[in-house]
C-alpha positions in Angstrom: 13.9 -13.2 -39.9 17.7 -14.3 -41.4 19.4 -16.1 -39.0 21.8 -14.0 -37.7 19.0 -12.7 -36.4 18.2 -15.0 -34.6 21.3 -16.3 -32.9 21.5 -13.0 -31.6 22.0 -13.2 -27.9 20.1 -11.1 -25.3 22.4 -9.5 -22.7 21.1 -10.3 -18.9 21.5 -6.0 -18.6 18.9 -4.8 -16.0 16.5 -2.1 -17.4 15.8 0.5 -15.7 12.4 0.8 -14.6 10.7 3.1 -18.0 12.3 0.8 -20.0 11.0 -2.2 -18.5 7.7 -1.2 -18.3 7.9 0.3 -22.2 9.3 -3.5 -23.0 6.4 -4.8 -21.2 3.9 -2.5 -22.9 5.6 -2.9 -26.2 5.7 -7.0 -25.8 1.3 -7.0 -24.1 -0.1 -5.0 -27.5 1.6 -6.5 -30.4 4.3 -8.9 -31.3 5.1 -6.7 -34.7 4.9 -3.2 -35.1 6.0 0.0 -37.0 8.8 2.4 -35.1 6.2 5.1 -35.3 3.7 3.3 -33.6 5.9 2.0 -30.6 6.6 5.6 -30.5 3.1 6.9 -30.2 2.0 3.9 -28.1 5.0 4.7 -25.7 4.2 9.0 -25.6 0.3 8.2 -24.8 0.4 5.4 -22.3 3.8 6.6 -20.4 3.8 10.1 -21.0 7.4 10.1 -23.0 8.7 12.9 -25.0 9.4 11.7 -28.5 12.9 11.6 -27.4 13.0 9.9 -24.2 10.7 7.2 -26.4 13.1 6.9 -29.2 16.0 6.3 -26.8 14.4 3.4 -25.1 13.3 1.8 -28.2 16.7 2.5 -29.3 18.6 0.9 -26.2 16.2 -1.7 -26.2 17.1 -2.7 -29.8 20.8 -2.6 -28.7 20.4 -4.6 -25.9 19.0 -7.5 -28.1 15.2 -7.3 -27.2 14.2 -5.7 -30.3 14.6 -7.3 -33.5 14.4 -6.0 -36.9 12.3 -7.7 -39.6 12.2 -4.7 -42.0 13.0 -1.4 -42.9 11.3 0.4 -39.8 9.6 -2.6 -38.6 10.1 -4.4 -35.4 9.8 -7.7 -33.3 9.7 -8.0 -29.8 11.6 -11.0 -28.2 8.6 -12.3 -26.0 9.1 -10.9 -22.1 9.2 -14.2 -20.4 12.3 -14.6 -22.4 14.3 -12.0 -21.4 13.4 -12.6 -17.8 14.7 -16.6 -18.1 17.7 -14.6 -19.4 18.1 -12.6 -16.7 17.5 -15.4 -13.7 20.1 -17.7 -15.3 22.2 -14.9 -15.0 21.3 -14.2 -11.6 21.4 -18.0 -10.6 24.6 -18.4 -12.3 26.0 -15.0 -10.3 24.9 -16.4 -6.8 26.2 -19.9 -7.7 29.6 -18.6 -7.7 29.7 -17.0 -5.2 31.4 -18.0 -1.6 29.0 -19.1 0.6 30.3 -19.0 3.5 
């Protein structure tokens, strides 16, 4: 992995619930894997088309959570990650806010 790579940041964005639980899936069976195999994992254990499962894998990557390694070949930003990402955000949200 380069290092722009790895500064990349990971946008607090809520997914939606398939795309969550595809992260989640994606993230439990392997922490490398080929596009057409989170493709084929995604269509037999959620019931995707290959469509709808290349559009989460590609929203995913654009979001931050997926990183590239090689040509067709994929990391997974580990899940607990992305969900300290998203309670800072959340924490941070509340904290400004008026409380009274």
């Amino acid at each position: 992995m380069t290092n722009n790579q790895a500064s990349e940041p990971i946008n607090p964005v809520y997914l939606k619930k398939r795309e969550l639980v595809a992260y989640y899936l994606l993230c439990s069976s392997e922490n490398t894997w080929n596009i057409g195999d989170a493709v084929d994992l995604l269509i037999s254990r959620l019931c995707l088309s290959r469509k709808v499962a290349y559009n989460i894998l590609r929203r995913l990557r654009r979001l931050g959570l997926l990183r590239k390694q090689f040509d067709l070949v994929y990391k997974c930003v580990p899940f607990h990650v992305y969900i300290k990402r998203i309670v800072e955000d959340y924490v941070y949200t509340r904290s400004k806010r008026d409380c009274s």
